[in-house]
C-alpha positions in Angstrom: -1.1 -14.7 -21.3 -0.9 -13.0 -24.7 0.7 -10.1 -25.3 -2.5 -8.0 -26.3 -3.8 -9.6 -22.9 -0.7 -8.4 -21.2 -1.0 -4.9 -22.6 -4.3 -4.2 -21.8 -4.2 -5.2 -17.8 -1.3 -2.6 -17.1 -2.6 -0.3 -19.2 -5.9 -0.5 -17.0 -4.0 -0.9 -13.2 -4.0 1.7 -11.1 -0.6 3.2 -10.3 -1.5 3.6 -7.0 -3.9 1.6 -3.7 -5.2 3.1 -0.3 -4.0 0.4 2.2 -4.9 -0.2 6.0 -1.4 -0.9 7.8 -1.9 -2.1 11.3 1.0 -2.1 13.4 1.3 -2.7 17.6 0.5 0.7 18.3 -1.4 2.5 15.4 -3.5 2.0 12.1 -2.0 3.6 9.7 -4.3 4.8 6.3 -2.5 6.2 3.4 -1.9 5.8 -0.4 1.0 3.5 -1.3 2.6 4.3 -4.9 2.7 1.0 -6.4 5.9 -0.4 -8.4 6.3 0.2 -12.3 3.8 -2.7 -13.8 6.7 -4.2 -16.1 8.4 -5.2 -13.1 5.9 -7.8 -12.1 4.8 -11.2 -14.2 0.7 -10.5 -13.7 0.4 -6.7 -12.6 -3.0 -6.3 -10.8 -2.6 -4.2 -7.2 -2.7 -7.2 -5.1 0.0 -8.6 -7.2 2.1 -5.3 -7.4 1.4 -4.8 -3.3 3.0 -8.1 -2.9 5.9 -7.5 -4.5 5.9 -3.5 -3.0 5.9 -5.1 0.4 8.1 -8.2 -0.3 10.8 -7.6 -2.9 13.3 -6.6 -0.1 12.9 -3.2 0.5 13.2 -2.2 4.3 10.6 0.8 4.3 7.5 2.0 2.0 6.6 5.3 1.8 2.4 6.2 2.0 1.3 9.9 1.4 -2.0 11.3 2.7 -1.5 9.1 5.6 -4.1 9.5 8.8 -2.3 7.6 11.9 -4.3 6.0 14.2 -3.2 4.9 18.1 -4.4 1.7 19.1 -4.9 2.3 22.5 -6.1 5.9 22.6 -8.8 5.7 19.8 -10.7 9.2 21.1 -7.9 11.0 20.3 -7.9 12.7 16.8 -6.2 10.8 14.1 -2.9 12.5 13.0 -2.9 13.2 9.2 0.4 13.3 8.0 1.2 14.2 4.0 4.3 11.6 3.6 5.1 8.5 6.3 7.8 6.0 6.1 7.0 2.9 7.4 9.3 0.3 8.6 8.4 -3.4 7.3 9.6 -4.8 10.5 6.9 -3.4 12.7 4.0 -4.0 10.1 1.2 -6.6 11.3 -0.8 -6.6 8.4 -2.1 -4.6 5.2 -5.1 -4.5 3.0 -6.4 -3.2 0.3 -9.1 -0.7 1.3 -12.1 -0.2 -1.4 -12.9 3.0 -2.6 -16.4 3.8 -3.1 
């Protein structure tokens, strides 16, 4: 990858994703902050979320969260401005699409 080539693709990624986090008891919605684009080899947001999620940090932080229960999906969603999540617990995350 080229310089020029380099440049242009974090110049052009978001800084930030909305993410689906399922965990055993809620699905959690919210906007993770990704890492600084320098700090990863091929900065697109999959490639950033990978290394948000993997590079040994313990918790991530989502804002404009809306928490979900598994069990008791009837029940209005909770919408919470900043959440701390705890890697340990997570099931699995996605990208969501924004339209």
């Amino acid at each position: 990858m080229t310089k020029s080539t380099l440049k242009k693709t974090i110049t052009t990624s978001k800084d930030s994703v909305k993410i689906l986090i399922i965990t055993e008891e809620y699905y959690i919605t919210g906007i993770l902050y990704l890492p600084i684009p320098s700090s990863v080899e091929n900065p697109t947001n999959e490639n950033l979320l990978f290394y948000a999620l993997n590079c040994g940090n313990k918790f991530i932080q989502l804002h404009d969260c809306i928490i979900t229960s598994r069990d008791s999906v009837e029940y209005q969603p909770e919408q919470v401005k900043c959440y701390n999540i705890n890697l340990d617990i997570v099931h699995s995350c996605q990208i969501i699409k924004e339209d």
